[in-house]
N, C-alpha and C positions, 0 to 999 in steps of 0.2 A: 504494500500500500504506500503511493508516493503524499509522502505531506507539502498540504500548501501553503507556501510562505503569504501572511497576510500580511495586508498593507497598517504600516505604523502609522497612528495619527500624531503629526507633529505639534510641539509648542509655539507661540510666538513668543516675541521680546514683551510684551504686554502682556502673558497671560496673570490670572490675579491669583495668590495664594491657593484659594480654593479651588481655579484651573490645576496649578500644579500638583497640588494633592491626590488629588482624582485620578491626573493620570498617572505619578507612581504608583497607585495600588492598583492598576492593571496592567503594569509594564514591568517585566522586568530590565537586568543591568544591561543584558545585548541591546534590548530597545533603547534602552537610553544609551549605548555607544554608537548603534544606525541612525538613530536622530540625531547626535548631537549633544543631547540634553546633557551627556557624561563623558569623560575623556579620560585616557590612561594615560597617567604621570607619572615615568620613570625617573625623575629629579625631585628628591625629597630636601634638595638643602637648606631652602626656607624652610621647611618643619624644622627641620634639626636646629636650625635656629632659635625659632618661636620655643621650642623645646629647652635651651637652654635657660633662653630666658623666662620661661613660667617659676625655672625654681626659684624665683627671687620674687613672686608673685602672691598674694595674699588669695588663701584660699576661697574666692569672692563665689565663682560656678560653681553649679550644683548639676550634680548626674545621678539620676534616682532610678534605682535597677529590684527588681526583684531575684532572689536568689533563694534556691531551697532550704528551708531550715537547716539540714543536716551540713550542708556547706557555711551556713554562717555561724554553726555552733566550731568550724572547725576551726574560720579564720579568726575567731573570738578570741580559742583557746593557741593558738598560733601566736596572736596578739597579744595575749597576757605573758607568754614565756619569753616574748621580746619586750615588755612591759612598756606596752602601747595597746592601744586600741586596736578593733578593726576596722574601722573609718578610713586612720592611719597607717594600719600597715598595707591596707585595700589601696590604697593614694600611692602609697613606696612601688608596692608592686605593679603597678599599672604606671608609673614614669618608665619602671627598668625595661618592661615590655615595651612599649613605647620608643624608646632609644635602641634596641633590639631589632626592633621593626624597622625603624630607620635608618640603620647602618645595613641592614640585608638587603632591601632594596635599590 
């Protein structure tokens, strides 16, 4: 059975918040590489930048995530053995990933 490639409906430079909403949730990441709407950035060296500089940054963003209990009983108790939080040890380990991420690509 041959599949049909359907046609992508594209955005314009105007469309409004709630144009572009709508249509990532029927698009996915190819579509938004054949449109335009997404592009692949092999040069991370402004991050690694911006990356440097947040650590001198006061913790002002928030990123609010749900995690299984039995995972955030782990990084609790993870967090008490390094006698910190897990907010803060959640925050350590997501910079080192992060700068990780950024030197492999």
């Amino acid at each position: 059975m041959k599949k049909t490639k359907r046609k992508t409906s594209r955005l314009t430079s105007n469309s409004t918040d709630e144009e572009v909403i709508r249509w990532t949730k029927f698009h996915d990441v190819f579509d938004r590489l054949e449109t335009g709407v997404s592009e692949v950035v092999e040069d991370h060296s402004d991050l690694d930048e911006v990356l440097r500089e947040a650590i001198f940054q006061d913790n002002t963003a928030q990123l609010n995530m749900r995690l299984p209990p039995a995972m955030k009983a782990v990084l609790s108790k993870l967090a008490r053995q390094r006698t910190t939080d897990a907010t803060t040890l959640a925050r350590i380990w997501l910079a080192e990933r992060l700068e990780r991420e950024l030197k492999a690509g």
